[in-house]
Structure formats: C-alpha cells, structure tokens
N, C-alpha and C positions, 0 to 999 in steps of 0.2 A: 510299211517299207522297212521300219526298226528291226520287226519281229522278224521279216521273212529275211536280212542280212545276218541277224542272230541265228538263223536255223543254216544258214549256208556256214558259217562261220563253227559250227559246230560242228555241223557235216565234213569240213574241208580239216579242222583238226582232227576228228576222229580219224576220218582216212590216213593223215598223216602219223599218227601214235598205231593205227594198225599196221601200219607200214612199218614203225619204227619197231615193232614186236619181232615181225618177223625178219627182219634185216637182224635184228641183236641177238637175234635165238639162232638164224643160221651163219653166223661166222663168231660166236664165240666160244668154237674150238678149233676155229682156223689159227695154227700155230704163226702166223707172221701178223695175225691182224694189228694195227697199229692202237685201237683204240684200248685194247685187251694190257697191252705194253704199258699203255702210260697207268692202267689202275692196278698195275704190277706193284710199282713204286709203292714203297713204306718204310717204315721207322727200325726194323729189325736189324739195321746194321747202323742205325745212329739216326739222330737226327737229319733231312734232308728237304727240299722242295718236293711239293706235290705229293710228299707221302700220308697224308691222314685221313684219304681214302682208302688207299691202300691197305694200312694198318687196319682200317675199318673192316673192310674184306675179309682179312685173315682172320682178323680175332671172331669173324661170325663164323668162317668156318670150321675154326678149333672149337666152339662153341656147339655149333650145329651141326657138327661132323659131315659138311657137307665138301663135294666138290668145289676147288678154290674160284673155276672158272664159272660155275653154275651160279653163286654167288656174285661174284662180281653181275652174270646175266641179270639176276635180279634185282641187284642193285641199280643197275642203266636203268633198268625198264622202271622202277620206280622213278627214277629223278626224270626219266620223261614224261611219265605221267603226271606229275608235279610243274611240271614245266610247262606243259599244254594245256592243263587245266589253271594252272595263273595268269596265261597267255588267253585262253579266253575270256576270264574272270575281270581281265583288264581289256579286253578290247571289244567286247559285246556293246558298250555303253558308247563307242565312236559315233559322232556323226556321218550319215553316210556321204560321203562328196567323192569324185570320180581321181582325185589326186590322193585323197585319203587310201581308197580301195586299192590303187595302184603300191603306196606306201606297205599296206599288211601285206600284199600279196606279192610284192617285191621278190625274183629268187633270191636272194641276197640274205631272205631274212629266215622266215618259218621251215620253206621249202627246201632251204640250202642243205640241212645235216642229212637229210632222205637222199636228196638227188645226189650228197659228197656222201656215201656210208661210211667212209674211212674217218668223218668228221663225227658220224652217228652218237652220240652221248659221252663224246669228249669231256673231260671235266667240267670246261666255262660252264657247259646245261646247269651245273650245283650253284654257280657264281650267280646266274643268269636267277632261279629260282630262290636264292637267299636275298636278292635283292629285290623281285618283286614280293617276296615277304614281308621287307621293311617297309615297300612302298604302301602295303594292304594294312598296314597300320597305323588308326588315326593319330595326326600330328602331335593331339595335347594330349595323347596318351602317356604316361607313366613310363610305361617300355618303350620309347620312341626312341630315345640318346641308346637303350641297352642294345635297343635291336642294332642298331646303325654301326655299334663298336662289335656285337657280333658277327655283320655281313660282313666290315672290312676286313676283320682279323681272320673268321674263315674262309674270304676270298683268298687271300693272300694263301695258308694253308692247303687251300685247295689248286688253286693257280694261277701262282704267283704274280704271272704278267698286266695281269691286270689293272696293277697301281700303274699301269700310264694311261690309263682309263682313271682315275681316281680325279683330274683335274676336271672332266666332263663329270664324275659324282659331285667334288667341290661345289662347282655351277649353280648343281640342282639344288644343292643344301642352302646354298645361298638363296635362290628365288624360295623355294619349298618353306625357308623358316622369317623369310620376308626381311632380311639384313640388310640396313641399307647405310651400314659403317661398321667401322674398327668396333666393336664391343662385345663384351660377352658371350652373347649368344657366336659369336664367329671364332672367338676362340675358344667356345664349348666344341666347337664342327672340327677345327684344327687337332682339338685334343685328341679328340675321337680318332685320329687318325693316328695318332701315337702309337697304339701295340701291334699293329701292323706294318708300319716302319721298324719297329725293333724288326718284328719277323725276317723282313726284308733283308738287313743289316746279314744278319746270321746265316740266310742263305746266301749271301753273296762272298760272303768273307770267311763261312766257315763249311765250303760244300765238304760231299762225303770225300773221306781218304780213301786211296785203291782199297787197305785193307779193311775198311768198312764197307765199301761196293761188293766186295769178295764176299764176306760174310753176309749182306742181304739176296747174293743171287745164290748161294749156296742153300740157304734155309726156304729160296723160293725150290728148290733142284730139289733139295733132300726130303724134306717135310711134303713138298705140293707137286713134284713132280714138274715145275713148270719153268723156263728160261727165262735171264735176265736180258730180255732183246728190245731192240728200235729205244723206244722215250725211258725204257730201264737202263738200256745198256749207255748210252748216253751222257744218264749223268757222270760215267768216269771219262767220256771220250770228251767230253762240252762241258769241264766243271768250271773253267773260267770265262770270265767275261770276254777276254779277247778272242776264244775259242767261238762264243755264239755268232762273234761277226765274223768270223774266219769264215764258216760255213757257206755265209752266200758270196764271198768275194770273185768263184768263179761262174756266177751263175746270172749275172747281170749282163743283160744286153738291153739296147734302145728297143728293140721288139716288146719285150717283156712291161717296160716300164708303159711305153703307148698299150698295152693290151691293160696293165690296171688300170690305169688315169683312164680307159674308155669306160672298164666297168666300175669303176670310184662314179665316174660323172651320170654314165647311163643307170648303173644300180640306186643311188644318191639321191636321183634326180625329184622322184616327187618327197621325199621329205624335207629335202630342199627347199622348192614348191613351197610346201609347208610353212618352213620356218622364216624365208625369205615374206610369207604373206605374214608372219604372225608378230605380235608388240605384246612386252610386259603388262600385267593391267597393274602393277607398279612400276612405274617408272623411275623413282627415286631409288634401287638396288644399287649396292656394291658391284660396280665396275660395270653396271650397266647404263650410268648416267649419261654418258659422254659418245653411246650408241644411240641409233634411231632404232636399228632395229638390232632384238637378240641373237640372230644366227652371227655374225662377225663374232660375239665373244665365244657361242659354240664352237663354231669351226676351229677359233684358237684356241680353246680347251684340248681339241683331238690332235693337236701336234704332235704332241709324245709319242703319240700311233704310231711315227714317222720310227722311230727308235725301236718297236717290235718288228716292222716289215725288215728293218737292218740285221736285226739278230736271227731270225729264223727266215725259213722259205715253205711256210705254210699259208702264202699270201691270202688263199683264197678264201684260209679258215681265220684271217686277222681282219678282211673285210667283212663276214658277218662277223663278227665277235664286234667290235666296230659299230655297225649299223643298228644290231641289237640293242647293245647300252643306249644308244642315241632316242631308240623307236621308245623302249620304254620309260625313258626320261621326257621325251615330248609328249608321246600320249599322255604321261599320266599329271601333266602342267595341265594340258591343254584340259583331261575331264577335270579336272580340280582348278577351273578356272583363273590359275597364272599366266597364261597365255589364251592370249586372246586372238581368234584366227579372225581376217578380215574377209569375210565371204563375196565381198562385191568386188573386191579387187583379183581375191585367187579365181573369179571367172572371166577373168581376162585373160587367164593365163591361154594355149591354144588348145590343150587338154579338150578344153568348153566350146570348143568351137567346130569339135567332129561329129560327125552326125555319129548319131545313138549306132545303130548297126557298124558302122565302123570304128567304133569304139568299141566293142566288145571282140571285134578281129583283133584290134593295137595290145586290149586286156589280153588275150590269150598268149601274144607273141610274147608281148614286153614279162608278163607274169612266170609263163610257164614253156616257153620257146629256147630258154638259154640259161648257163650259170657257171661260174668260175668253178675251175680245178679247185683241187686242192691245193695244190704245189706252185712254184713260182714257176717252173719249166713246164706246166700242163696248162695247154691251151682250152678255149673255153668250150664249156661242153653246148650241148643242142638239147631243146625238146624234151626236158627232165620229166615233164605231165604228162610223155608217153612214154620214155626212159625205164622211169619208175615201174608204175604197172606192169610194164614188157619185165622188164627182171622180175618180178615178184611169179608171171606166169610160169616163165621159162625155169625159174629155180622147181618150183611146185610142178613141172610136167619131168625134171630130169626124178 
C-alpha cells in the first residue's frame, strides 16, 4: 500500500510541475503578469525588500546575455522543481491514513499555486524550499545552527513577510532540539534569529526613496526594456507601514470575513484532525507543559498571520503560505518521531466511518472540487482538477 501511494504521490507531483512548466513559460511575457513584477524587484537603485532575487536575475542576464524575462522563466522553473522534488522527498515516508491523505491533497496546499497561476512560483516557493533544506539536514550535524541562520536571513531577503510565521519556526526549534527550559540551546535558537531582524529593521525604517525607486525602474526601462509595475511599482506607492493597512481598509465586508473563516475551517480541517489527535513524545518542552495537547500552542504560534491578512489582500495566497509552513513542520515532527499520532482515537474521528466508495466521492470534492481566489474580493473558485487540465487544452488548441 506504501509503494503504490508513493507511485500516486509522484504521479500527482509530476503532473503538477508539468503543469507548473507550462503555466510559467506561457505568461512570462505577459506584460501585467503579477508574478514577473515582484522578481522585477532588485538592489540597483539601493538597497530594498524582496530584492535579492531580483538582483540575482539581472546579474545572470548581464552575464548570460540573456533575455531578462527568459531568465527570470528559468529561474521559477527551477525553484519549482526544487520545491516538488523536497515536497516529495518529505512526504513519500507519511503513513497512509484517510485524514492524512485528505491533509497532502488539501487545495489549500500543493494544488493551490496551479489552480491560483497568479500565485505560480511567487517567491515564498524559495522560502518554502530553503526551509525544507534545513529540515533534510541531520540534527547533530555540524551545519545544522549555519543552515538555520541561512534559511531565516534569506527568507527574510527573499520575502520578508514571513517573520510572522517565525513564532510557528520558534515552536518547531523548540520540539526539534528537545528544550525543555531557559538555557543555551534556546538562546542559541533566539540568536539565530538576530540577522534577520536587523534585515527586518532596515526594510522597515529605511525603504526605497522616490529617487531611488526612479533609478531601479529606469535601469529595469533602459538596460532590459522592462516596466517597474504591480509588487515593483508599489514599493514607492506602499513604502510605509500605515500605507500596507490603508490598502484593505476599503475592502472589508462580513461576506468576505465568513467566506475565509469557511475556507480557514474547511481547508484546516484535517490537519487539525491531525494535530488535535497528536501528543509530544516529550512532554516536559518549553511551554508545552501546562498543555495536554500541542495544537493550542500551535494555533497560538499563527497569530501574527492575523497582522499579514491586515496588511495586504492577497488573502488567498497568505492561507497557503500559512498552511504550508504548518504541513511541513508537522510532517516532519511527526516522521521524526516528536509527535506522536494517536491512531485509535483519530478513527473515531467521522472521516472513518464513511464507507470506502463514498469516500473517495468526499476525496475528489473536498481535494480537488474548490479553492480560494487569490484576492480578498475574489470569490471561491470550483473544480480546479478539471479547471486546470481545461486551460492547459484550450491554451494549446488556441
């Protein structure tokens, strides 16, 4: 049963990176595409957020005398290939159970950036992949502390938002190096967190000036031929803080808030499941004593998430961003034996209590039947597992 979910499990990534091929080869020279915009961004008019892809880009093109967008093309496709190949590197070894399978195949998670194309190889993919790096590297390794100060520090470089996700990293550091007080090893975890708060600091307090904004879309105009537009143009129109929440202050309605809290709850739901069935196999952890079970400190780790839905209205791209960090910090407790799942109780749950045949109806619906916009104002999409394929025809027959 191991093998033949590990053969579906490759089959279902593969299809999704050939997907992901040709999504990113045909709109990256669509002049508005958004994702093209944000790896715009670079260093050529000063220091800023989000630019050290960017800069990465350019200097391969002055190098390679290539086109700026071709490049960039190349560059996506590799970090998704990277991304699905760690993503199954880490989930072949799951137990099969019928809440688990629900959890991978959640649209919320893997399916999401295909079925949202606008989401398609967004930076987090680099964030997402530097972090299952450090997870693929054993604990009492030697580079374990280097790798951990390189993922936070080129998170942050790469995008930035992140650090409110950093309290859900804390968590894992804590279970992961088995703290179960004030000492050393936690304030080795703390430290590490240091040069990515400086980073932090300086994007916030020292964003770009107009006439440094002017000079990076001039040298994008002059040199590459290309516009400083959407997530470029931006950082002169959003370079303050009050600026980011301004954005959604007209864009909030009770609709909106009941349509995420449905798909929070219904997307959430089995790794919830999950973590609602699962216990420390140390119980004695840092701020985990005085819990029965671990999910309450999780849950309160993702609060700060509350503070990126406030600043942007890319809602539907901050619940997988979200759900991801989550997946790959539980799975990889749970194969690495820190979490320990309680099987006789999560078959209680009612999952377990549908006949087989109609549960493979529920898996089709719940998996691949629906998925959040992108946007805070776009309503939920339908049927992405025929969505998908249908646009890949119709692009290829026009």
């Amino acid at each position: 049963m191991k093998k033949k979910i590990n053969n579906y499990l490759s089959f279902y990534l593969l299809i999704l990176i050939s997907f992901s091929y040709f999504f990113l080869y045909t709109k990256h020279n669509v002049a508005n595409d958004s994702t093209i915009s944000e790896w715009l961004i670079n260093y050529e008019g000063g220091f800023t957020k989000r630019g050290f892809v960017g800069q990465l880009a350019i200097e391969l093109s002055r190098i390679l005398e290539l086109n700026l967008r071709w490049v960039i093309f190349l560059l996506q496709s590799f970090a998704c290939t990277i991304y699905f190949f760690f993503l199954y590197k880490l989930l072949r070894n799951l137990k099969v159970e019928r809440i688990t399978v629900l959890a991978v195949f959640t649209p919320i998670f893997i399916l999401y950036p295909i079925a949202e194309i606008e989401v398609l190889a967004r930076k987090e993919i680099l964030v997402f992949s530097l972090f299952m790096f450090y997870l693929f590297i054993p604990r009492k390794s030697i580079f374990k502390i280097f790798s951990f100060i390189v993922f936070t520090t080129f998170s942050i470089l790469i995008w930035e938002p992140i650090i409110f996700l950093f309290p859900l990293v804390l968590i894992f550091e804590i279970i992961e190096n088995k703290i179960e007080r004030f000492n050393f090893d936690l304030f080795r975890v703390i430290l590490s967190f240091i040069p990515s708060l400086i980073i932090v600091y300086f994007i916030v307090f020292f964003p770009l000036t107009t006439n440094e904004h002017n000079t990076m879309a001039l040298i994008l105009k002059e040199e590459f031929g290309q516009n400083c537009y959407m997530s470029c143009a931006l950082l002169k129109s959003k370079s303050s803080i009050f600026q980011q929440f301004q954005g959604n202050f007209g864009k909030y309605s009770l609709e909106i808030f009941i349509r995420y809290f449905l798909i929070c709850v219904i997307g959430f739901f089995p790794i919830t499941i999950l973590l609602k069935n699962s216990t420390l196999k140390n119980k004695n952890l840092l701020l985990f004593k005085f819990f029965n079970k671990p999910i309450f400190v999780f849950l309160a780790s993702l609060l700060p998430v509350i503070i990126l839905f406030a600043m942007g209205y890319d809602w539907g791209r901050w619940v997988n961003i979200t759900y991801v960090m989550l997946a790959l910090i539980y799975f990889h407790l749970l194969l690495n034996d820190n979490l320990i799942l309680n099987l006789e109780k999560l078959e209680n749950n009612f999952i377990y209590k549908i006949n087989r045949k109609f549960f493979v109806i529920f898996f089709v619906i719940f998996c691949f039947g629906w998925n959040p916009k992108t946007v805070i104002t776009g309503d939920v999409g339908s049927f992405p597992g025929y969505r998908v394929p249908y646009k890949v025809f119709k692009i290829l027959s026009n």
